[in-house]
DOBAVEX-574476 format. One line per 3 residues: number of its first residue (from 1); their letters; for each residue y, z, x of C-alpha. Coordinates in nm, 2 decimals, always signed. Layout:
! DOBAVEX-574476
NUM = A = Y,Z,X; ...
//
This chain:
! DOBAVEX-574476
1 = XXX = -4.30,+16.45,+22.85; -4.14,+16.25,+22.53; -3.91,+16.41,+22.26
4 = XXX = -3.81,+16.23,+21.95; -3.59,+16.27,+21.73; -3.55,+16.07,+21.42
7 = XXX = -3.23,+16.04,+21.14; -3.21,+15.78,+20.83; -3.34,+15.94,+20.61
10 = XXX = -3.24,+16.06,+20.24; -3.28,+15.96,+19.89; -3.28,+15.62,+19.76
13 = XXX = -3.34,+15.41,+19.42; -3.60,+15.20,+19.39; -3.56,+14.88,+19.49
16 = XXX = -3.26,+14.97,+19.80; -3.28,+15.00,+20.13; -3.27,+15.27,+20.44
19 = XXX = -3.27,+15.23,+20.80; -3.46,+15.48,+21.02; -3.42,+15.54,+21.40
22 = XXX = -3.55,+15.70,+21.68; -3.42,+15.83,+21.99; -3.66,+15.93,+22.26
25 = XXX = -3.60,+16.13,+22.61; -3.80,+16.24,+22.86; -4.04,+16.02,+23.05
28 = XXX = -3.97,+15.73,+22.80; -3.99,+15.43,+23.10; -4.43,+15.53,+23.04
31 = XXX = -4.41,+15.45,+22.72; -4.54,+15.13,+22.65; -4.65,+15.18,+22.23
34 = XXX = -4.42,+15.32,+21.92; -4.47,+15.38,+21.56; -4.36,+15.46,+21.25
37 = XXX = -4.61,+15.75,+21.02; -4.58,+15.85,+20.71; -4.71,+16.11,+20.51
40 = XXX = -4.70,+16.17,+20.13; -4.75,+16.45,+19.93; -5.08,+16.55,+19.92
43 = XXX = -5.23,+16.19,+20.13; -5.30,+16.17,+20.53; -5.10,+16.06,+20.75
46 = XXX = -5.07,+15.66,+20.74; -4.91,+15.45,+21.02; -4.63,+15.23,+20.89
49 = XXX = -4.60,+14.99,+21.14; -4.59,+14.95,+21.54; -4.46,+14.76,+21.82
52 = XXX = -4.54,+14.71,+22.13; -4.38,+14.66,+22.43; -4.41,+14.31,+22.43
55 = XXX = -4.22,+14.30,+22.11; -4.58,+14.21,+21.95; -4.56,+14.44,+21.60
58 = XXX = -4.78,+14.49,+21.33; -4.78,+14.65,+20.93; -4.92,+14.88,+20.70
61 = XXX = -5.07,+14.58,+20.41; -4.86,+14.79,+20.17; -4.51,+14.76,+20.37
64 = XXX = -4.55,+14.37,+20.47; -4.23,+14.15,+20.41; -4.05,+14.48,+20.32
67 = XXX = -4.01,+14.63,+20.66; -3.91,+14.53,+21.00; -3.98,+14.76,+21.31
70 = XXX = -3.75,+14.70,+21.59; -3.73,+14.86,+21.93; -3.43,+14.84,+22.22
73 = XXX = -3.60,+14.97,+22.54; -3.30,+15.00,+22.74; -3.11,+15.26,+22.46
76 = XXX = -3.47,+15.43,+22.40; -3.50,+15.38,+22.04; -3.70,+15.29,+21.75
79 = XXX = -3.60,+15.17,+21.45; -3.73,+15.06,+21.11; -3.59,+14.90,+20.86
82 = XXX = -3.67,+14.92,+20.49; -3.59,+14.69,+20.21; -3.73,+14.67,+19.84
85 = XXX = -3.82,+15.02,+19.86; -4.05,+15.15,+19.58; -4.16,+15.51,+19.47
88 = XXX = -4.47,+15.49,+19.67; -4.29,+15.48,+19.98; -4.21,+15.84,+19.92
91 = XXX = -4.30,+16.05,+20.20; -4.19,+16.22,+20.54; -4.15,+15.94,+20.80
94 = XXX = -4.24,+16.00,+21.18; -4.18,+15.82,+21.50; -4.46,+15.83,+21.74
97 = XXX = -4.44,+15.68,+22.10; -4.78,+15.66,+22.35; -4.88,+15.56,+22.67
100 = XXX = -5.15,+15.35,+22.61; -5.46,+15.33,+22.69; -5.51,+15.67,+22.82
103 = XXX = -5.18,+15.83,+22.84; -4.98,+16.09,+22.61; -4.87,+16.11,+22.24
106 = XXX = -4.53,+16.22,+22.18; -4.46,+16.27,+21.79; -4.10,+16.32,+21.59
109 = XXX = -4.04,+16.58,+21.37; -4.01,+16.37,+21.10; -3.76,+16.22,+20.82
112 = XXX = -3.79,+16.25,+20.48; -3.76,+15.97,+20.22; -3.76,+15.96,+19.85
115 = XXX = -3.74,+15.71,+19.65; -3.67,+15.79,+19.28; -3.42,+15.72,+18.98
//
């Protein structure tokens, strides 16, 4: 079994920056898959952006050339990192890690962020 537990989180202006990470336990040497979720008021849960462990990654259309997702397999983390933020990227942010194809998904508790003047 996977906890995580994400920090990073808080209240920004539009246009600055936060850093969100992502420290797993547990069986984290199965998991092979992590991601960053978001949810907004109201809206479904969206993924953000993943990466795998190849380092191969991939974006929300919305949150290209903005943010970076980064991983460190040996410290069990996640990390994303997110510049030009804008109000729409309001919204609780959680860190998800699977076992893929077949295996388990373990999900944070999740971080909020709000960006406003």
């Amino acid at each position: 079994q996977v906890q995580l537990v994400e920090s990073g989180g808080g209240l920004v202006e539009p246009g600055g920056s936060l850093r969100l990470s992502c420290v797993g336990s547990g069986t984290m040497f199965r998991t092979n898959y992590m991601a960053w979720y978001r949810q907004a008021p109201g809206k479904q849960r969206e993924l953000v952006a993943g990466i795998f462990n190849s380092g191969a990654t991939h974006y929300a259309d919305s949150v290209k050339g903005r943010f970076t997702i980064s991983r460190d397999t040996a410290k069990n983390t996640v990390a994303l990192q997110m510049n030009s933020l804008k109000s729409e990227d309001t919204g609780v942010y959680y860190c998800q890690a699977q076992q893929r194809p077949f295996g388990y998904t373990s999900w944070g508790q999740g971080t909020q962020v709000t960006v406003s003047s």
